[in-house]
C-alpha positions in Angstrom: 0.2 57.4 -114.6 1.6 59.9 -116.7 1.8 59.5 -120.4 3.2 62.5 -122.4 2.2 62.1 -126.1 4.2 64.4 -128.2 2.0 62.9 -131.3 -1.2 62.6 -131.5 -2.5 58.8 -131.6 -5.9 58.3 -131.2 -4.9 54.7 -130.9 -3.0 54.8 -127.9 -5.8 57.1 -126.1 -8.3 54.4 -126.8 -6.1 51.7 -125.4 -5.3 53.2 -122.2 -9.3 53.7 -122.2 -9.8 49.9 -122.6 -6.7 49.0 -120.0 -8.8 51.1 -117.5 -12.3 49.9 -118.4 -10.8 46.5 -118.4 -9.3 46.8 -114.8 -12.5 49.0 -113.8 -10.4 52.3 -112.9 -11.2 55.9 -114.5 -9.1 56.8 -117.2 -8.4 61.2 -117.7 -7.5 62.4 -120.7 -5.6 66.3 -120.3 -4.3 68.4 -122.3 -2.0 71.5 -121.9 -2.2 74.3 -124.0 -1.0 77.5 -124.5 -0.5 80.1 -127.1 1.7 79.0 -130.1 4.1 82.1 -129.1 4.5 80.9 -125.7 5.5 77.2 -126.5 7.7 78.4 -129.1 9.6 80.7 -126.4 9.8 77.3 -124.2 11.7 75.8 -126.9 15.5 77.1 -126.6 16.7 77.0 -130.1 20.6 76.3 -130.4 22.9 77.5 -132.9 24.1 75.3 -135.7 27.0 74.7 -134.3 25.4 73.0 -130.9 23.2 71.4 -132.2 22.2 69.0 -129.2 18.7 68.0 -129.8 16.7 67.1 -132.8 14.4 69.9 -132.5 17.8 72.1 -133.2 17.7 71.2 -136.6 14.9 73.2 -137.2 14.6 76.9 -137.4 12.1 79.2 -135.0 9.7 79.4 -138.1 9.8 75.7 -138.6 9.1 75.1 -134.8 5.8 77.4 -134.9 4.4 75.4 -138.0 4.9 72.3 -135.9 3.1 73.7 -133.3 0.3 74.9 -134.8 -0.4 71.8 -136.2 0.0 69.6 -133.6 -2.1 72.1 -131.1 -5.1 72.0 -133.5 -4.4 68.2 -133.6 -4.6 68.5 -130.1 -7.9 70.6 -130.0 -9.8 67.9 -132.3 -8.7 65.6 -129.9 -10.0 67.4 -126.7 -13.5 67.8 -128.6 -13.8 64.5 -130.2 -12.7 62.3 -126.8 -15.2 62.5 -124.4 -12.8 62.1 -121.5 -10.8 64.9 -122.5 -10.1 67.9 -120.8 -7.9 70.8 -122.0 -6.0 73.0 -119.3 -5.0 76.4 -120.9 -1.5 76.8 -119.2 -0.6 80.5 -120.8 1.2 82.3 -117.9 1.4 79.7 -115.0 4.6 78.3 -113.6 5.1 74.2 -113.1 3.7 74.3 -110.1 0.4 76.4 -111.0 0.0 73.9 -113.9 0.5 71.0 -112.1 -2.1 72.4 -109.3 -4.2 73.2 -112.6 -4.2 69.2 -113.5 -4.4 67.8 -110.1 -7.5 70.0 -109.7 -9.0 68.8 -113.2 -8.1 65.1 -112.0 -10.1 65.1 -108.7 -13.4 65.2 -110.7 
């Protein structure tokens, strides 16, 4: 199963943890990261006047500072869980990511 978490809630982590201790199955924390520049250039910001998501409503600079903080959210996170793994994504295309996390998965 595949959970994106676009927060970070410790709580949820540890409840998937229990569920899979619970049921006796192995539960993976990963994360992907990448340079602040490079999300921030995923993120197709719209002008005001097609505004279509949300994340439109705030402006490039806005975006970074969001990111920032949730990626060193996400860094505490890798080093504080011991079942976390982070996966450094900079560059790669889906499919190299994706062959990136099913090789971190097969432990």
């Amino acid at each position: 199963m595949v959970l994106p978490q676009l927060d970070i809630r410790h709580e949820v982590v540890a409840r998937l943890d229990a569920i899979a201790a619970e049921h006796r199955a192995r539960f993976l924390e990963v994360i992907l990261t990448a340079p602040t520049a490079d999300l921030a250039a995923r993120i197709a910001h719209a002008p005001p006047e097609e505004v279509t998501h949300p994340r439109d409503l705030f402006t490039p600079e806005e975006i970074e500072a969001q990111i920032e903080h949730y990626t060193g959210a996400l860094d505490r996170l890798a080093n504080e869980w011991p079942g976390a793994s982070s996966i450094d994504v900079s560059g790669l295309s889906p499919s190299e990511a994706a062959a990136r996390v099913e090789a971190a998965i097969r432990l």
